[in-house]
VMD Tcl script that draws the C-alpha trace (Angstrom):
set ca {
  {0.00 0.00 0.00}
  {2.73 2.39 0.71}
  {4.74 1.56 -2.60}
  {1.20 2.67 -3.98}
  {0.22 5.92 -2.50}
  {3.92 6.16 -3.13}
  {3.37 5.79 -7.60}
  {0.28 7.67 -6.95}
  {1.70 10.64 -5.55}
  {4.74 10.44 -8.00}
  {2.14 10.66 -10.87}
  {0.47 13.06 -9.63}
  {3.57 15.75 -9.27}
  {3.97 14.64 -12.99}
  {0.82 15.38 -14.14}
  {0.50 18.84 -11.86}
  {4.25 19.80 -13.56}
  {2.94 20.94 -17.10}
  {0.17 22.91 -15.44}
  {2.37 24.53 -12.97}
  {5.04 25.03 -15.84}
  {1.91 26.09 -18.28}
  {1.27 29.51 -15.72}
  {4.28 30.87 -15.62}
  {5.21 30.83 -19.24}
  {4.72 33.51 -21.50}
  {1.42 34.30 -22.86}
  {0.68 33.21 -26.42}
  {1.42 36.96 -27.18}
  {4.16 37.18 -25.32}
  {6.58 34.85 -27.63}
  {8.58 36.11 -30.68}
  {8.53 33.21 -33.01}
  {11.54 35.06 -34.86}
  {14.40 35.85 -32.49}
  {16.64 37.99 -33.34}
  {19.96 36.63 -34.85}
  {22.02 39.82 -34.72}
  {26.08 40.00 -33.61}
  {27.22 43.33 -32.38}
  {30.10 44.01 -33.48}
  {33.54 43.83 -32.33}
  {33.39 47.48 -30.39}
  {36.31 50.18 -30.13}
  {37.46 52.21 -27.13}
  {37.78 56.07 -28.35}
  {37.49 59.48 -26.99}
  {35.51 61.52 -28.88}
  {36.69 65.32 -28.18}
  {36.12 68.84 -28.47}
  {32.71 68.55 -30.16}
  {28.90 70.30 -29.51}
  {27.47 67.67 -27.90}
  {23.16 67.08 -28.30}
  {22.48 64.61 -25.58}
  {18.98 63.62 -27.32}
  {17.20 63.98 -23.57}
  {16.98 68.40 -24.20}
  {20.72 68.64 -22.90}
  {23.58 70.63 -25.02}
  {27.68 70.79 -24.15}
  {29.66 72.98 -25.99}
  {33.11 72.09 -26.59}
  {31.88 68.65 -24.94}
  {33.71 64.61 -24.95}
  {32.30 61.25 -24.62}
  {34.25 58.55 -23.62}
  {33.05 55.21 -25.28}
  {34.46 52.14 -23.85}
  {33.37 48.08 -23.98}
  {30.67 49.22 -26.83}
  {28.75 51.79 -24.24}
  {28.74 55.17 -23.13}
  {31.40 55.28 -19.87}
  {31.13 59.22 -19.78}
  {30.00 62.74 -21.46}
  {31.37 65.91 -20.08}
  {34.05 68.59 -20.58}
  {37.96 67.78 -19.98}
  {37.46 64.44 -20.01}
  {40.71 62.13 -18.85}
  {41.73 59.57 -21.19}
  {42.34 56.45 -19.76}
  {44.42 55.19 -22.92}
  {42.59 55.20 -25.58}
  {42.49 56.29 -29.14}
  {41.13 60.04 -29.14}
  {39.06 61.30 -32.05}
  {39.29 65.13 -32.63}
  {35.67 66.54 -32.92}
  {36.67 70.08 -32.48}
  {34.05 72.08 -34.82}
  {31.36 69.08 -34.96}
  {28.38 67.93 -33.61}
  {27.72 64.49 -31.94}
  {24.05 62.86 -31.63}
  {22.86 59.73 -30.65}
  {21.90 57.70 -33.66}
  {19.10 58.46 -35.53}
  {16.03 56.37 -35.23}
  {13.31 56.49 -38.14}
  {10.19 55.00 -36.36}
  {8.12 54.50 -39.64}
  {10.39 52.55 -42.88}
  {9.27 50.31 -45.52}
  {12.98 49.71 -45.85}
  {14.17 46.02 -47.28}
  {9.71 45.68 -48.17}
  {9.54 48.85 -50.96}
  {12.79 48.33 -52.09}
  {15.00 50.62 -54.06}
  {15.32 50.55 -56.86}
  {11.44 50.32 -57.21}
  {10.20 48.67 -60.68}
  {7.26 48.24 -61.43}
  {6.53 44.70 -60.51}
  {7.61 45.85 -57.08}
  {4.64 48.86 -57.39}
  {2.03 46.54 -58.11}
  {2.95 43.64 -56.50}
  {4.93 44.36 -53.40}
  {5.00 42.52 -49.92}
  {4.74 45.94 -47.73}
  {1.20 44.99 -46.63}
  {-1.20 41.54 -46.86}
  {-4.28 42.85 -48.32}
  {-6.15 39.75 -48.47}
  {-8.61 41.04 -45.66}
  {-8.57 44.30 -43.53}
  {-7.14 41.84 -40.60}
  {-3.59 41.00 -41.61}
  {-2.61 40.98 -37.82}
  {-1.17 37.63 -37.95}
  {1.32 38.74 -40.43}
  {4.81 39.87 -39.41}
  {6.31 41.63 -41.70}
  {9.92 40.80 -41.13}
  {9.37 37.61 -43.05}
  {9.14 39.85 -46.32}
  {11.84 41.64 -45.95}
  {14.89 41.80 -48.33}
  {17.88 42.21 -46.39}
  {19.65 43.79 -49.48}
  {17.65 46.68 -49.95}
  {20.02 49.23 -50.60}
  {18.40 51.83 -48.56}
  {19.65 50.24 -45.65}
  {23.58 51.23 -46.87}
  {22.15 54.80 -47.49}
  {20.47 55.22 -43.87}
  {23.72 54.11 -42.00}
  {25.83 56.68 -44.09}
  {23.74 59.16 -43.22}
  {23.26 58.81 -39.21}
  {20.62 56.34 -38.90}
  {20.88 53.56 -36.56}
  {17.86 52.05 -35.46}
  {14.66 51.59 -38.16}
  {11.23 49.97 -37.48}
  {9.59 48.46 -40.42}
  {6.32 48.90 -40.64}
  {3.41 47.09 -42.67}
  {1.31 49.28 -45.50}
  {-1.84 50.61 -44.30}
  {-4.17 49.24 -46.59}
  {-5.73 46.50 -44.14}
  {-6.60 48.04 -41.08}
  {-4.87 45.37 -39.13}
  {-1.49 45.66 -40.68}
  {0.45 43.09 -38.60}
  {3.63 43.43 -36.58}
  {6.92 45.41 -37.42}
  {10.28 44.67 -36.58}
  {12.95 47.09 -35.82}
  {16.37 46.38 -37.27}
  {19.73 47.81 -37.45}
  {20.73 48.76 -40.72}
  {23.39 47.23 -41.20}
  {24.82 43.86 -43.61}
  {22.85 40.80 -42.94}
  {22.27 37.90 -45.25}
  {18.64 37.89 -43.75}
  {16.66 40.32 -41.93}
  {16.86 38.42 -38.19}
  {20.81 38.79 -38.25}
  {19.99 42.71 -38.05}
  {16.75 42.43 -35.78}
  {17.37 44.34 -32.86}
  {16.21 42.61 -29.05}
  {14.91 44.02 -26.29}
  {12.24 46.82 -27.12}
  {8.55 46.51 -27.17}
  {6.65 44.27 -29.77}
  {5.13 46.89 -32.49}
  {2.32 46.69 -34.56}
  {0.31 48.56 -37.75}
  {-2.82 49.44 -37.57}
  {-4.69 52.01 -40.34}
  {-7.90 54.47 -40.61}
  {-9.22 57.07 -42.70}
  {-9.23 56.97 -46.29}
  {-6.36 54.17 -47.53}
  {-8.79 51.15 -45.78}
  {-11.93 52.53 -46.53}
  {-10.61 53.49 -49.97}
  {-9.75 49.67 -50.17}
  {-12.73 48.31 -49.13}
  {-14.71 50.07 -51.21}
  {-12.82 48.45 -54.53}
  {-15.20 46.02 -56.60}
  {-14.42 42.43 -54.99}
  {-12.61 43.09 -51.82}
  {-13.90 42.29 -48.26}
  {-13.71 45.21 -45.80}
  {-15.17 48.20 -44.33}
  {-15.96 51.21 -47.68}
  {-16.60 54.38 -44.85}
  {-14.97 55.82 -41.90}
  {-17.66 54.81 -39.76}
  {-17.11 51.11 -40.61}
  {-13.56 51.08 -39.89}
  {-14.41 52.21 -36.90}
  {-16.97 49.19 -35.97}
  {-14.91 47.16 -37.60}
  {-11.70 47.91 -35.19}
  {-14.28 47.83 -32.27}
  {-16.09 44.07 -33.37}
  {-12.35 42.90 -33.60}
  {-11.19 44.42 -30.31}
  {-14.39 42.62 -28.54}
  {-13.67 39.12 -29.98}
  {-10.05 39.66 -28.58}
  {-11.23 40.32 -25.42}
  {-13.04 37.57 -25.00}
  {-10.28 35.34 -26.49}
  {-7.75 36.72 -23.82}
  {-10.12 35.97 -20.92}
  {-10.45 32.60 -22.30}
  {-6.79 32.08 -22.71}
  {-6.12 33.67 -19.21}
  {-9.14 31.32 -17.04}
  {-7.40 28.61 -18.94}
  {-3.48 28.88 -18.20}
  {-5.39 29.47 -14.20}
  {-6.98 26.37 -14.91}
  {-10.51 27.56 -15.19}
  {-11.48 26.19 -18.35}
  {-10.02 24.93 -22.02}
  {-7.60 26.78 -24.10}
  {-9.58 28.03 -26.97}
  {-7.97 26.73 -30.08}
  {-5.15 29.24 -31.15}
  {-5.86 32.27 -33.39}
  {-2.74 34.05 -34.60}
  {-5.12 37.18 -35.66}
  {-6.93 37.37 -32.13}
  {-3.68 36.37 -30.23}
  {-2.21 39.67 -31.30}
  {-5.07 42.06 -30.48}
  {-5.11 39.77 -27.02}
  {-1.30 41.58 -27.17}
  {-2.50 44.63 -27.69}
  {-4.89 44.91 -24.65}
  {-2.74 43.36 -22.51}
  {-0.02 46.24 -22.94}
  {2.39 43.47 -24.30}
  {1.94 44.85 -28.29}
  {2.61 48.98 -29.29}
  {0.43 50.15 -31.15}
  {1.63 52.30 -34.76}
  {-1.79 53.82 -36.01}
  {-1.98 55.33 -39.56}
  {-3.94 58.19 -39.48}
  {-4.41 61.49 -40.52}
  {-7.69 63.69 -39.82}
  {-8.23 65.30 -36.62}
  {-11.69 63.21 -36.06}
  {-10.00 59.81 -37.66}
  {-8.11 60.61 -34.65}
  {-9.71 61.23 -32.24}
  {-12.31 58.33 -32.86}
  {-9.43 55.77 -32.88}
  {-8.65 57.15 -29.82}
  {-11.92 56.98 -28.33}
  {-11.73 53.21 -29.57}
  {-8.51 52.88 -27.36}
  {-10.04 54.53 -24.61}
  {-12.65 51.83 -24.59}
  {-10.99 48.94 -24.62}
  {-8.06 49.68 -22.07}
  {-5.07 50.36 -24.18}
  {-2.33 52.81 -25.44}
  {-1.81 53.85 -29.17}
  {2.02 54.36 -29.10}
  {2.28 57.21 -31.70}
  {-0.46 58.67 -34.39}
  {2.02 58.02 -37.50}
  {1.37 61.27 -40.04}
  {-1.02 62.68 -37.96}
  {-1.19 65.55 -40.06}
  {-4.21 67.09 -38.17}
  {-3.05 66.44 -34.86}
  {-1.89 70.10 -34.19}
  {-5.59 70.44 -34.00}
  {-6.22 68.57 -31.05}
  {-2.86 68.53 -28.73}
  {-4.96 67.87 -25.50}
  {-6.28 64.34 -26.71}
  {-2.87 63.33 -27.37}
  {-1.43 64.82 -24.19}
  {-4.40 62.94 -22.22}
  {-3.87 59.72 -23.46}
  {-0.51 59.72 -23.86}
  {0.05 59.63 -27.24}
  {2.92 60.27 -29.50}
  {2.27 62.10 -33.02}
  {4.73 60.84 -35.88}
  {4.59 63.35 -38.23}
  {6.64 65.01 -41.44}
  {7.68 68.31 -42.19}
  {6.16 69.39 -45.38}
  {4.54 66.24 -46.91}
  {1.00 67.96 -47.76}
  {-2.14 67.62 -50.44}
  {-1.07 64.46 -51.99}
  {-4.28 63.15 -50.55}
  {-7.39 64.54 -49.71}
  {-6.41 63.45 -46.09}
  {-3.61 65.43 -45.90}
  {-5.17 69.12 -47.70}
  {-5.21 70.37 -43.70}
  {-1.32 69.42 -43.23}
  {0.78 72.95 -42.29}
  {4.68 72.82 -41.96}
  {5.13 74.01 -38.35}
  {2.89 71.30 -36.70}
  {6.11 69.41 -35.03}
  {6.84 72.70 -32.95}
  {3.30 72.86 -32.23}
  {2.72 69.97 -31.17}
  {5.80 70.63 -29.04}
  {5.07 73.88 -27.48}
  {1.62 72.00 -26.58}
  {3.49 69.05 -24.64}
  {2.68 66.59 -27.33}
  {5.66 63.78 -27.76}
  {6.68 64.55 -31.16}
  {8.94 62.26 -33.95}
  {9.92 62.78 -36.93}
  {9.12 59.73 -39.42}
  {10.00 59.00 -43.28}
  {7.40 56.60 -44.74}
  {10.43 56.88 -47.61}
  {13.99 55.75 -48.28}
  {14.54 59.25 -49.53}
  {13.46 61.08 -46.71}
  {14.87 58.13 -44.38}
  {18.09 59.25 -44.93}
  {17.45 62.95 -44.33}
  {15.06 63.06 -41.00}
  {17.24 65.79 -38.97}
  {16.88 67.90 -42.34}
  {13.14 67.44 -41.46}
  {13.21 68.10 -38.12}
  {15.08 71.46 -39.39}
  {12.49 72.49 -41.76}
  {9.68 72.08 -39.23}
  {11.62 74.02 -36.58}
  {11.71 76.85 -39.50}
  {8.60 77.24 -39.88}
  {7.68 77.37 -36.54}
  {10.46 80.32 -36.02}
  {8.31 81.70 -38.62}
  {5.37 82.04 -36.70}
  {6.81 83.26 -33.04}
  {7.30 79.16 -32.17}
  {11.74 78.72 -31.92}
  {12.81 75.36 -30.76}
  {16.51 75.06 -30.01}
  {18.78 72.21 -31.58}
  {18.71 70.45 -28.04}
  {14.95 70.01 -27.98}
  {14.61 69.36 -31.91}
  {17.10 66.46 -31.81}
  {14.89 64.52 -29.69}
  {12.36 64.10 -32.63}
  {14.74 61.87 -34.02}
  {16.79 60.01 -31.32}
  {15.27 60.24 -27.66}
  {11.50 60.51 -28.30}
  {11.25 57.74 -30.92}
  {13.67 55.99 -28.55}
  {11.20 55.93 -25.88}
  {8.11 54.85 -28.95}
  {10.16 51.24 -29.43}
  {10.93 50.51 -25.64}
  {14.46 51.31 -26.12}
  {15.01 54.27 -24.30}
  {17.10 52.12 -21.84}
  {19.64 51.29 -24.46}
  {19.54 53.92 -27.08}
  {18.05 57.42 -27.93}
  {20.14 59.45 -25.74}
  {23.67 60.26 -24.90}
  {24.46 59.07 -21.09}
  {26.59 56.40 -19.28}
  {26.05 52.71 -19.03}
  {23.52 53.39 -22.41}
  {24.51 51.58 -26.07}
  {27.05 53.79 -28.02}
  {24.71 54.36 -31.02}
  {26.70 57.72 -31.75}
  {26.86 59.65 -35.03}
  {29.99 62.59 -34.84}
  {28.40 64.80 -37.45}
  {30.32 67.50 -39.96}
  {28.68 70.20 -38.80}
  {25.33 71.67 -37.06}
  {22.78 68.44 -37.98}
  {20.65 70.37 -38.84}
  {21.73 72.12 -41.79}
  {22.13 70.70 -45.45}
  {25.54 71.20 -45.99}
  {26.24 68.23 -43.13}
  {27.50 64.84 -43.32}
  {27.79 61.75 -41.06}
  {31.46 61.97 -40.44}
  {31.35 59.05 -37.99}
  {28.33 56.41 -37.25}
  {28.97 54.19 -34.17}
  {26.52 51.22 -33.59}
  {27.71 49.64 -30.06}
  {30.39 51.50 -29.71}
  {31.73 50.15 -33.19}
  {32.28 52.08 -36.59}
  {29.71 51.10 -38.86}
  {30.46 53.83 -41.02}
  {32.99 56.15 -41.74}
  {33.30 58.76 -44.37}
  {36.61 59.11 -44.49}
  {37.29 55.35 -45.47}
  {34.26 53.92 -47.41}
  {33.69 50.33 -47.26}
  {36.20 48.57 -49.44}
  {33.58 45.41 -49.48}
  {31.66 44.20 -51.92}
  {28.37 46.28 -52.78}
  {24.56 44.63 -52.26}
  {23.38 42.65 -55.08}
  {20.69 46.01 -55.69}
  {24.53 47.70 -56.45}
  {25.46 45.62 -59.31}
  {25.28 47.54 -62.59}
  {25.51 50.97 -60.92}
  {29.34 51.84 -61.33}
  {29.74 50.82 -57.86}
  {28.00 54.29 -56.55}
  {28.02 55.09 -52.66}
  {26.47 57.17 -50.37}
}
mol new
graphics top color blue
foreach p $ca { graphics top sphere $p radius 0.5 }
foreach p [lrange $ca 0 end-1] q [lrange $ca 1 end] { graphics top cylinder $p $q radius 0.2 }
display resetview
């Protein structure tokens, strides 16, 4: 009898193991079925000296070093010691954290674009407005050349985005831009999942097309995001009562898994929209079912209503002078960054372009102009957090990039000149605390395969 109550009890710790070890995993949601793959690089000590110094948090040092050592930032400050290592002279440049361009189609709307690409490109599943069991890192083309142009001029950190034709997109990925025979070997770890979602005119527009399935008015995007929103709530309490053991798992769902994500706080939301009321509705929508839209991405009506954002925390992603290519964007005005600014809005600058990709502090600059124009001036210090700390902060990885300060990653670009002004170039692009690019001594490598054929041109 006791060798039996003995087998009994032995079988029932093995039985009672899978639960126990069920609970404390992650939530469906929770796993990234794509891990990153990505090496840093082999970093170098320097001492980076003499230059004007934009920490990315609002801070400025003239005549300012930063001591990079073990691939992270071990000081900033004036006078500096060396502790024996090489010193760069920065005397009559500018140093920035890297720049981070929260909205690319990079390595999805490749350059150079032919037509094929046009019409039949992978930057959005458009099979049904609910793509959000896509992830759009499995499309991407690591050999997009716009990734070689972004690193030569500053950028270090890119999220990919889905198009925002379906009004579930699916999930982005956020890469370094730098060579990769496939997209997970420059995935970047440890920010916040990020995801696509669309209103206004593109989905409507879409569903409205002979044949397709989907919502053809503002108003049924709207019901449509809410009907989809309810069946995910209901699929996360079922998931949740079952890992407590209160009931079955529901058989999986990859679409309602990630909206599960999203109201748990475990998935960012990226929402495409422009008009103050698209806005504000998708807001309202938010609102209602307990979560956070990370940033309004173009949000070209958004100087409009600065209190909504402020209130629920909400970023606005917006150009500088991108206007009336769309009826959506007639209301778009060139100073809305520094209004949006002056307001207390979180503000980032985005490309939704390899061109502009490459040139986001030129954007930041133009916006700034025009609000100078109208009584609004925001110094360098403040305007270089549109493009390093703030969207930073957007892909959870304000702890390792974004800003200029000890113990962080030494994502570092030592600049020509002022950053904001034309006539600048990246001199020097660190990405931990390794040169990734340097203009004095162009890659001797070969070129991407998207090279071949073009004279063996560089940024």
């Amino acid at each position: 009898m006791r060798q039996l109550g003995l087998s009994v009890m032995v079988g029932a710790l093995l039985f009672a193991a899978p639960a126990d070890a069920q609970r404390s995993a992650p939530l469906p949601w929770q796993e990234d079925p794509y891990p990153s793959r990505y090496q840093a690089p082999v970093a170098s000590d320097m001492l980076l000296r003499g230059a004007t110094i934009l920490d990315g948090a609002g801070g400025r040092i003239d005549g300012g070093d930063v001591l990079v050592r073990g691939g992270k930032v071990a000081a900033v400050g004036k006078r500096l010691a060396n502790p024996g290592v090489p010193e760069v002279d920065a005397t009559g440049r500018w140093i920035t954290p890297g720049v981070i361009d929260v909205h690319s189609h990079d390595g999805t709307y490749v350059l150079p674009l032919t037509e094929i690409d046009r019409e039949a490109s992978d930057v959005a599943e458009v099979a049904t407005p609910n793509s959000a069991d896509t992830w759009i890192e499995t499309a991407v083309n690591a050999q997009d050349m716009a990734f070689d142009r972004a690193l030569a001029s500053g950028v270090t950190t890119l999220q990919i985005l889905p198009g925002s034709t379906p009004i579930f997109a699916g999930h982005s990925v956020v890469v370094k831009p730098v060579r990769a025979p496939t997209v997970w070997g420059m995935k970047a770890a440890g920010g916040v999942q990020g995801f696509k979602m669309a209103c206004g005119e593109n989905p409507k527009s879409w569903g409205a097309d002979d044949d397709n399935e989907g919502p053809t008015s503002r108003q049924g995007v709207i019901a449509y995001m809410r009907q989809q929103f309810a069946d995910a709530q209901r699929y996360k309490r079922a998931v949740e009562q079952a890992r407590a053991g209160a009931g079955a798992m529901p058989p999986r769902d990859f679409k309602l898994e990630t909206l599960a994500g999203i109201l748990a706080g475990d998935v960012r939301v990226n929402l495409h929209c422009y008009r103050a009321g698209d806005i504000a509705a998708s807001l309202g929508v938010a609102k209602e079912f307990g979560f956070r839209i990370g940033a309004i991405h173009h949000a070209t009506e958004a100087y409009k209503i600065p209190g909504l954002l402020r209130e629920a925390g909400t970023c606005a992603a917006v150009w500088a002078d991108w206007w009336g290519f769309k009826v959506e964007a007639q209301d778009a005005i060139r100073a809305e960054a520094p209004l949006l600014e002056q307001a207390g809005v979180c503000v980032m600058m985005h490309s939704d372009s390899p061109a502009d990709g490459q040139r986001l502090n030129i954007a930041a600059a133009k916006a700034a102009a025009a609000g100078r124009r109208i009584g609004v001036d925001i110094p360098p210090e403040r305007m270089i957090k549109w493009t390093t700390g703030n969207p930073a902060k957007l892909l959870g990885l304000d702890k390792q990039v974004g800003t200029i300060a000890p113990g962080l990653q030494a994502d570092l670009v030592v600049w020509s000149g002022d950053p904001f002004s034309i006539y600048t170039h990246a001199d020097l692009v660190l990405i931990g605390g390794a040169v990734a690019w340097d203009r004095a001594k162009p890659p001797a490598g070969p070129v991407s395969d998207f090279e071949l054929g073009r004279g063996g041109v560089r940024p």
